[in-house]
C-alpha positions as CSV (number, residue, x, y, z in Angstrom):
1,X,57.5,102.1,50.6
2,X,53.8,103.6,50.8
3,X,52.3,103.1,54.1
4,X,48.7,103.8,54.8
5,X,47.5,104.1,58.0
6,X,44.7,106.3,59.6
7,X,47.2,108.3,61.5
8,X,49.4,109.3,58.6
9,X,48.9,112.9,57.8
10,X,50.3,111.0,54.2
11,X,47.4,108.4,54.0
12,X,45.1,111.6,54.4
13,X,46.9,113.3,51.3
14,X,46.6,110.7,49.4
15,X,42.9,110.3,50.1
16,X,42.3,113.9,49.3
17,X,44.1,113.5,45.9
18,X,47.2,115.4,46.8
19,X,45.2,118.1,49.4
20,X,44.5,120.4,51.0
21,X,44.0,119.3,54.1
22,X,42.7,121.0,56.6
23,X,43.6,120.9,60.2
24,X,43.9,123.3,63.7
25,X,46.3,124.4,65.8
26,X,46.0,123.9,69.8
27,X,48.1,126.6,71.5
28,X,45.9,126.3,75.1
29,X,46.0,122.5,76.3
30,X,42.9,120.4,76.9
31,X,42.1,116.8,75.7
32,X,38.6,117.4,75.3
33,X,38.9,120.6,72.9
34,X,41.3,118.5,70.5
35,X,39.3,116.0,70.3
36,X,36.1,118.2,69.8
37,X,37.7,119.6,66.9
38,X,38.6,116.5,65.0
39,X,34.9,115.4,65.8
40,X,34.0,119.2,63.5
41,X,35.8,117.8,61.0
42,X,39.2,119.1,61.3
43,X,41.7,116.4,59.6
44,X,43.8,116.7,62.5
45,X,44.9,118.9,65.8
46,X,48.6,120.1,66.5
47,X,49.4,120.3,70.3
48,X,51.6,124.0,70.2
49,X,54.6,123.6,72.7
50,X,56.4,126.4,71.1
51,X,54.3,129.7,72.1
52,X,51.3,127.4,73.7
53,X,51.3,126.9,77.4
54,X,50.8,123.0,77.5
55,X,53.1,121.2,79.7
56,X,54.2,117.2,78.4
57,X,51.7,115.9,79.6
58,X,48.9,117.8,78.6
59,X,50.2,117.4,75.0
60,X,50.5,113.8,75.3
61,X,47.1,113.6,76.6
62,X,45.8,115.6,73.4
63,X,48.0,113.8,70.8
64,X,46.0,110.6,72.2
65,X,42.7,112.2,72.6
66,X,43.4,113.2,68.5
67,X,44.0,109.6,67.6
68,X,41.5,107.7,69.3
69,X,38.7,110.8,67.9
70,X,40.1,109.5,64.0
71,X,42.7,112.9,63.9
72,X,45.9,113.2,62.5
73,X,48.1,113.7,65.7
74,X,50.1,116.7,65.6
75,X,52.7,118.5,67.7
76,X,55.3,121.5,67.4
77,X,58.3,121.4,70.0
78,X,59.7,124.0,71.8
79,X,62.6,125.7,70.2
80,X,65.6,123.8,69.6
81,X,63.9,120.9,72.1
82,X,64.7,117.5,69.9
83,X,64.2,115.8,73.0
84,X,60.6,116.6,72.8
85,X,60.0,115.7,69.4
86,X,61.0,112.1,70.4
87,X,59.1,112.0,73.2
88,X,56.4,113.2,71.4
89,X,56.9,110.3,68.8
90,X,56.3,107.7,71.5
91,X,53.3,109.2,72.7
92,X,51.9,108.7,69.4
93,X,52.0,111.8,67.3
94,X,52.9,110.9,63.8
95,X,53.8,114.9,62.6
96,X,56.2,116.8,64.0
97,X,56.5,120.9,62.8
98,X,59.4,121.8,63.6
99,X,60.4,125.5,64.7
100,X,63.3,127.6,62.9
101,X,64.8,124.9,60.5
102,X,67.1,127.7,58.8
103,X,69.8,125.1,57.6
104,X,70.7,121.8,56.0
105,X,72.5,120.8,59.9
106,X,69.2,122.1,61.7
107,X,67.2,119.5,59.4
108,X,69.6,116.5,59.5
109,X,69.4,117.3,63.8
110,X,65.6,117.3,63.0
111,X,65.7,114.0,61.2
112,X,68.1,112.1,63.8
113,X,65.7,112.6,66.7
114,X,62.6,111.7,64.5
115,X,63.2,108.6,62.0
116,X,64.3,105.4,63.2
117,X,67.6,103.2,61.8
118,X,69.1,102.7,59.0
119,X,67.6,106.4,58.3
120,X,68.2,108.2,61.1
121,X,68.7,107.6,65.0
122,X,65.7,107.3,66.9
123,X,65.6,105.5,70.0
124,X,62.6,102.7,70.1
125,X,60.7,103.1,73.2
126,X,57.3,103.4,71.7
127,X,55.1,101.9,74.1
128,X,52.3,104.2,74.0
129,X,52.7,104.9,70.7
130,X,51.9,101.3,70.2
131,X,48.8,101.4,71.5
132,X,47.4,104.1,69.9
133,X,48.3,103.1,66.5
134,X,47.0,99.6,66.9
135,X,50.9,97.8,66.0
136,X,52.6,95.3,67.7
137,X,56.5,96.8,67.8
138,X,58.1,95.5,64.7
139,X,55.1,96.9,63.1
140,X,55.2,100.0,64.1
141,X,59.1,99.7,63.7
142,X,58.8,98.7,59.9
143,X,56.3,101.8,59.1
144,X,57.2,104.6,61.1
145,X,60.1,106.7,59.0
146,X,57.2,106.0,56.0
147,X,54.1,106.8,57.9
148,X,55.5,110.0,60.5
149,X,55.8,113.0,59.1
150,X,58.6,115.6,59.5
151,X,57.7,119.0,58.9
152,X,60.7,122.1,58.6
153,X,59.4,125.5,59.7
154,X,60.3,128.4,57.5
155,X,60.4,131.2,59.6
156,X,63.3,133.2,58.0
157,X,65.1,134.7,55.3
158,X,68.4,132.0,55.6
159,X,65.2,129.3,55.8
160,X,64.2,130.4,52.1
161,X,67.7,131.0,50.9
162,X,68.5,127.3,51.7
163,X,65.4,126.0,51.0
164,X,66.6,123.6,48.5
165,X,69.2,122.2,50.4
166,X,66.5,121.8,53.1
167,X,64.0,119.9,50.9
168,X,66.5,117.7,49.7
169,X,67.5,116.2,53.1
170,X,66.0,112.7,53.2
171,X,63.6,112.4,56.3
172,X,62.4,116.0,55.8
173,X,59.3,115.6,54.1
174,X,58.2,118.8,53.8
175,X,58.2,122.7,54.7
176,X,55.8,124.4,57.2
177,X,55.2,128.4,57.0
178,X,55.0,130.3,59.5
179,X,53.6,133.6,58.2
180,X,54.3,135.9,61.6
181,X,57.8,135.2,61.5
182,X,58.8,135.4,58.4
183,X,57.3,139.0,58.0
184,X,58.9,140.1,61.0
185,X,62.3,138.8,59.5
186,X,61.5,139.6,55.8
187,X,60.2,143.3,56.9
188,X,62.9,143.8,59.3
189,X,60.8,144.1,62.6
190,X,56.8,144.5,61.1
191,X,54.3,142.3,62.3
192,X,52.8,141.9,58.8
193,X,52.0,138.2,58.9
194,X,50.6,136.3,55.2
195,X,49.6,140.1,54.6
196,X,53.2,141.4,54.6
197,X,54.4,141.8,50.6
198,X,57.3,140.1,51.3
199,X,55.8,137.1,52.6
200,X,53.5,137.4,49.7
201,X,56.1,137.2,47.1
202,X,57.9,134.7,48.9
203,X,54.6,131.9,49.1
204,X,54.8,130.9,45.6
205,X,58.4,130.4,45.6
206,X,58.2,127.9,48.5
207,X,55.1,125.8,47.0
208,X,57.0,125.5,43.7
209,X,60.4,124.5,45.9
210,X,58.4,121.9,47.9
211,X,56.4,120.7,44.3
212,X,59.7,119.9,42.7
213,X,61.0,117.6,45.5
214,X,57.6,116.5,45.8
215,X,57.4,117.1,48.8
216,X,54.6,118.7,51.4
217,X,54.3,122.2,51.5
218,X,52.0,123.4,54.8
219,X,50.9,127.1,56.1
220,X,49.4,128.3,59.2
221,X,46.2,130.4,58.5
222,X,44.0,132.5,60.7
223,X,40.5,131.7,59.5
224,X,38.9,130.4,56.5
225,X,39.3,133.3,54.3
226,X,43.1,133.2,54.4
227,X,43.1,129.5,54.4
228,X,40.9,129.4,51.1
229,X,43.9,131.6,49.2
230,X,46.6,129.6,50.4
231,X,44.5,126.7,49.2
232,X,44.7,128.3,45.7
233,X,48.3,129.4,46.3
234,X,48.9,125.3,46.2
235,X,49.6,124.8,49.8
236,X,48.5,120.9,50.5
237,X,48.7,121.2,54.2
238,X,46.8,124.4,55.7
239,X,46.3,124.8,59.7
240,X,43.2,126.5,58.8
241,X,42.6,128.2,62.6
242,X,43.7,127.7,66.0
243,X,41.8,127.3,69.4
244,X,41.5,130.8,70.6
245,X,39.8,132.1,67.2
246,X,37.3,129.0,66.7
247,X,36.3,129.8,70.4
248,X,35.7,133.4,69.3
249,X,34.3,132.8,66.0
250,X,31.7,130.6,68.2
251,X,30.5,132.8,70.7
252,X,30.0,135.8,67.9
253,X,28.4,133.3,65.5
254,X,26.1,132.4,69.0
255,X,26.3,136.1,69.8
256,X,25.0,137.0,66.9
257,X,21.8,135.5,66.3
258,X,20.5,135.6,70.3
């Protein structure tokens, strides 16, 4: 069933004819920064609960802050934390990247926390969820597994290796790179990032993996440059900078004509 609705990182594919969209990555919490970016044009914000320092509640106050701005609400859990992806869920984020998804049993754990019966598991208790997305509950209830997107991470050399098996699992709907990671586990301990040969090499093979289940194939990138060749790698989803550089990128560009 297509779904569209503003909040669907899939409405906002489909709008762009297939992608890229853009968006940025939050690792340092703050309602008001989210939301500034979305205002900039960013298609949406991810709240970063992995390596960034926000606490619950400072991510549920940015997934909302996202929303009401017009942004796709994002969010990445802490390692191995399913409990957070749900709760993340009923605070209204609709995509959920998820960290070191190496195996077929790592997505279906994924998918049970995320996606609601007859898919998947998901207990309903999506009160502010509700509210942000406008929906009275069977609404929301009849849309959801369509409209919220579940993203797998590939972080690792067992990630690629089962990448098909991954893909094919029904409630992943796509793959997320994570460019650091896999060069340290590709290289064997070098901090290489998209630049690493490995990870090189390996980047077309997962956009053609993702293309045949046609399914979403997303990178993080570190500023435009790098997010304009993963663009014409074929990457529809592209997390084109996070917080700290677009704060830095600011001040220089500010810098540098004063």
């Amino acid at each position: 069933m297509a779904v569209s609705h503003p909040l669907s990182l899939k409405t906002r594919l489909v709008a762009a004819g297939g992608g890229p969209v853009y968006t940025a990555w939050c690792q340092m919490p703050g309602e008001g920064q989210a939301a500034a970016m979305v205002h900039g044009g960013f298609a949406g914000v991810l709240a970063d609960m992995q390596h960034g320092i926000a606490s619950y509640d400072e991510m549920r106050l940015m997934v909302q802050a996202v929303g009401r701005a017009g942004g796709v609400p994002m969010m990445r859990p802490p390692l191995d934390d399913f409990g957070t992806v749900a709760r993340a869920l009923d605070a209204g984020a609709s995509v959920i990247i998820a960290p070191m998804i190496n195996t077929v049993d790592d997505a279906n754990r994924l998918v049970d926390v995320a996606k609601y019966p007859p898919l998947a598991s998901r207990s309903f208790g999506p009160a502010q969820a509700l509210d942000l997305w406008g929906l009275d509950a069977q609404s929301y209830l009849n849309v959801a597994n369509e409209a919220i997107t579940v993203l797998a991470m590939v972080e690792t050399a067992e990630a690629i290796s089962n990448l098909d098996d991954i893909l094919e699992v029904d409630g992943i709907d796509g793959v997320f790179v994570g460019p650091y990671d896999l060069s340290i586990n590709l290289s064997g301990g070098k901090v290489g990032g998209a630049s690493d040969p490995d990870v090189i090499e390996a980047l077309p093979h997962i956009v053609a993996c993702a293309r045949k289940h046609g399914k979403i194939s997303g990178i993080y990138a570190s500023g435009a440059a790098q997010a304009t060749g993963f663009a014409e790698l074929g990457f529809n989803l592209i997390s084109a900078i996070g917080d700290a550089g677009l704060i830095a990128a600011g001040a220089k560009a500010v810098l540098d004509k004063v």
